[in-house]
N, C-alpha and C positions, 0 to 999 in steps of 0.2 A: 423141162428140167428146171429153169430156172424160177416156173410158178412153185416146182416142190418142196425146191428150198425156202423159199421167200415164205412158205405154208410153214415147214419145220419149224423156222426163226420164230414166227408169230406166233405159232401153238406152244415152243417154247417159255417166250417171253412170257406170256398168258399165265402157264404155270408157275412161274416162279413166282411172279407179282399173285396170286391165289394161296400158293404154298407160304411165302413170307406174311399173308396176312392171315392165315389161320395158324403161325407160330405167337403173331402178337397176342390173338386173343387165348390162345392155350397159357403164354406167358405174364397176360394182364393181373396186375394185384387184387388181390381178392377183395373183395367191400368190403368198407369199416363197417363194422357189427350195428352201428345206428343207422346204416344203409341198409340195412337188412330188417331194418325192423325193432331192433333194440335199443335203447337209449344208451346214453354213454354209461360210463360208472361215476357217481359223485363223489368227488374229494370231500375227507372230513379232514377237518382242522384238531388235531391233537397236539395239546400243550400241556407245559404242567410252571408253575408255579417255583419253582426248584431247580430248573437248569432251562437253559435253552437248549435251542435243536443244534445237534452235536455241537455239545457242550463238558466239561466235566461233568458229572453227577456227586453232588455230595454223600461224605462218606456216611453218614445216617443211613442212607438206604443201600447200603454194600455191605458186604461178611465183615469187614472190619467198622462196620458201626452196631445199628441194628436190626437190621435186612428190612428197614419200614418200605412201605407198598410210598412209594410218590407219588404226591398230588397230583392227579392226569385230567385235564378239561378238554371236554373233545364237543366241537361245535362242528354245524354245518349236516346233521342226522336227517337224512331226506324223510320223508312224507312216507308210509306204510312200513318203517322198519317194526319188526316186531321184537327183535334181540338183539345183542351186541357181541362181539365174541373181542375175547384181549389175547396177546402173545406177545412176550417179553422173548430175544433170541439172540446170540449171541454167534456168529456167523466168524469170528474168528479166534474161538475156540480148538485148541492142539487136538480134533476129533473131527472124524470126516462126517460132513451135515451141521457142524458147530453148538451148542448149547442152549436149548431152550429150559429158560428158567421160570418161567410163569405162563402159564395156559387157563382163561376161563372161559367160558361161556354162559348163551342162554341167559347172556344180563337182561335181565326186564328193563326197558323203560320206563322213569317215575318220573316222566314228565312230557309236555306236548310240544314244548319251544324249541326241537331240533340241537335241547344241547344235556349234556350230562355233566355232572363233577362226580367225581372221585377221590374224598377226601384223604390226604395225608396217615400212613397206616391201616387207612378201610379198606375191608377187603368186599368188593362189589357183589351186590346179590343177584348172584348167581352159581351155574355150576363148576366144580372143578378139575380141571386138566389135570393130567401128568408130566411134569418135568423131566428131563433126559437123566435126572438123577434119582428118580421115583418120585418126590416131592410131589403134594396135591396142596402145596401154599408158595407164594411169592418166595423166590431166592434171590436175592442182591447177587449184583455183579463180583466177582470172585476171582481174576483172571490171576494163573499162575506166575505171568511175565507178560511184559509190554502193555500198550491204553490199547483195550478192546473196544469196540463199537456195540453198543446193546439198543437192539431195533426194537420197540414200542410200536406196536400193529394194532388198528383197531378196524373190525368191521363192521359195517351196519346190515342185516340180515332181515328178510323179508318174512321167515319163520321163524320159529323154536325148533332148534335139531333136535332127532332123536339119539341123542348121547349119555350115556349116564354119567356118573363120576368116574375118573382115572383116566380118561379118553385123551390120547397123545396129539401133538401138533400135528402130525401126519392124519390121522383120524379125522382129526377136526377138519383142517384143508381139504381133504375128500369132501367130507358129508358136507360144506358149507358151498361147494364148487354148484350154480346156477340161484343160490339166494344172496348173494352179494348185491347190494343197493349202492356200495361206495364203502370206502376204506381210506385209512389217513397210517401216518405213520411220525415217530418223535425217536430220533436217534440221541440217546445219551452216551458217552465216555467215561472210562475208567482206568486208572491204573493204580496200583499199592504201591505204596511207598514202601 
């Protein structure tokens, strides 16, 4: 009798020391995606010339100047990007998903030294997005009330999407989802006086 017990105990313990280790590995974090095989994502460095990173943005390039496209220089364009894609977005916009004001893509590359400029008022050659407000050009910051935050997104892309004109930020985010190389981002501020 007192082997069957002493047997119960052990085949117990047994179990549960089994059972708590096939919880860990059911519960273990999943591999970072460069553990898997993929490289990380590479940060690009987007600046512009005109403001720092959240910063005011001056009024020249908002509704109350002349909605100019700002200066944006974006370094750090890893090795096989083949395009560039832009999105200007406004996430604290009185509208649920916030205000995207500028969408491009399919920027060519014109150059091999991992960096681009974006001149003051140029509008980059490439294709055109759709704005949350129809717009297929640059809309400056516009906010009704209080300094809004306006996210400047740039990504570096391994292909040319198949997109034509008027294709929305949602659109784009889809079809861009596995050619991402790295992306950078430049928060400007606004408010009207």
């Amino acid at each position: 009798m007192r082997t069957a017990i002493l047997w119960i105990i052990i085949t117990t313990v047994i179990g549960v020391v089994v059972w708590g280790a096939g919880r860990s590995v059911v519960n273990a974090p999943a591999p970072e995606p460069s553990a898997m095989g993929r490289e990380p994502m590479q940060r690009l460095t987007l600046t512009s010339s005109a403001f720092a990173h959240n910063s005011m943005m001056p009024e020249r390039f908002t509704c109350d100047g002349t909605d100019a496209i700002p200066p944006l220089d974006i370094a750090g364009i890893p090795a096989g990007t083949k395009t560039l894609a832009l999105i200007m977005h406004d996430p604290d916009a009185p509208r649920p998903g916030g205000w995207t004001h500028w969408v491009i893509y399919n920027i060519k590359m014109e150059n091999e030294n991992s960096k681009m400029t974006i001149g003051e008022g140029e509008e980059p050659n490439g294709i055109a997005g759709r704005g949350t407000g129809g717009e297929l050009t640059y809309q400056g910051p516009c906010p009704p009330s209080g300094t809004h935050r306006y996210f400047f997104m740039v990504y570096a892309l391994d292909a040319t999407l198949p997109l034509g004109a008027g294709s929305t930020n949602a659109e784009l985010e889809e079809v861009m989802q596995g050619h991402i190389l790295g992306e950078g981002e430049l928060i400007g501020l606004y408010s009207r006086k």
